[in-house]
N, C-alpha and C positions, 0 to 999 in steps of 0.2 A: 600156611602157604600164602592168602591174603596179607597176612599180616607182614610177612617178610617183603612181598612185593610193594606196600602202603609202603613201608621205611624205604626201601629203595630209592623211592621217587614220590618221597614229602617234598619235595625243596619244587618239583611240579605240581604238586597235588596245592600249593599253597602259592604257587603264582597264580594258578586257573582261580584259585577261591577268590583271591584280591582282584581280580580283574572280574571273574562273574558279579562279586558284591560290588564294584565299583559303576558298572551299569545297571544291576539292579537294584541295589540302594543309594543312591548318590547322593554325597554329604554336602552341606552349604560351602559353600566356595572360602568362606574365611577359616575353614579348618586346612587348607590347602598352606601348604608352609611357606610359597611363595609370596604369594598375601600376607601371610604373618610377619614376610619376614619382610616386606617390604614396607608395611608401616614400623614397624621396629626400625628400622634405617631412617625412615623420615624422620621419627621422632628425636631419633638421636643426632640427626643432622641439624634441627633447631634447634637442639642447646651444642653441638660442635660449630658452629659455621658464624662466625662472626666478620663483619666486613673490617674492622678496626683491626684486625691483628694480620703481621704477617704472614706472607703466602708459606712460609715453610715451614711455621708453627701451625698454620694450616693442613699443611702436607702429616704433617706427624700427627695431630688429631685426628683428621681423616683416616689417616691409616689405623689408628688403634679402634676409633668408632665401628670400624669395619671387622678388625680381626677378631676383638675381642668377644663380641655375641656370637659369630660363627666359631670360636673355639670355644666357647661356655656348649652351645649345640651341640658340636659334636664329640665331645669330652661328655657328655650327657647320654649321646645314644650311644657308645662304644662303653662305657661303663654298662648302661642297663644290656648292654650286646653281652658283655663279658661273663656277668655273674648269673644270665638270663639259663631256664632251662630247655627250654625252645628256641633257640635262636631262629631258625627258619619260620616261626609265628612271627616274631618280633618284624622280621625282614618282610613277611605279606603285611601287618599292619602298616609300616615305613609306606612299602606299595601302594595299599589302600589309600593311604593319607596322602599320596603323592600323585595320583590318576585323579585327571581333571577330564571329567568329557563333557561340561560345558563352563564356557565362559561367562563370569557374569562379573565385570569387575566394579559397573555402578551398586551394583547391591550387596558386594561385597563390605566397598568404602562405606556405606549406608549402614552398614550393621556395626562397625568396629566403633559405634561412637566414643564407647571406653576408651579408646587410644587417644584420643582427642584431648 
């Protein structure tokens, strides 16, 4: 009888767990994919962005600099989504890594010296 009611309403029972572990454990701010994914873009915009070259050569690097790591992303989590035996874990992890409840975006830039 539990046990049919837990399947029921996994797909709740693992929103509540990512949201309780997100206030009560809370991860440093550069596992936030935001932050990752925004030095990711910077770094790629210093070797796309050159002042010497054309604005529409411009325009097309920019564009691929852009598409291309957000389609490597998500071709990455829809593949582990796919062959995954829990998809609804996978989906609280996503969550967990995605609930930010505090901001810290100087000690974020401070910890990623690796990117640098």
């Amino acid at each position: 009888m539990i046990l049919s009611v837990l399947q029921a309403h996994e797909g709740l029972l693992v929103f509540l767990g990512a949201v309780a572990l997100s206030q009560l454990l809370p991860l440093n701010s550069w596992y936030h994919p935001n932050s990752f994914l925004s030095h990711l873009f910077k770094n790629i915009a210093k070797r796309v962005y050159k002042k010497s070259h054309p604005a529409h050569q411009l325009m097309i690097s920019g564009t691929l600099a852009f598409v291309l790591p957000v389609a490597i992303i998500l071709a990455l989590i829809f593949g582990i989504k796919a062959f995954a035996l829990f998809p609804n874990w996978i989906d609280g992890l996503l969550l967990y890594l995605c609930l930010e409840t505090s901001s810290e975006p100087e000690k974020s830039t401070k910890s990623l010296v690796f990117w640098n």
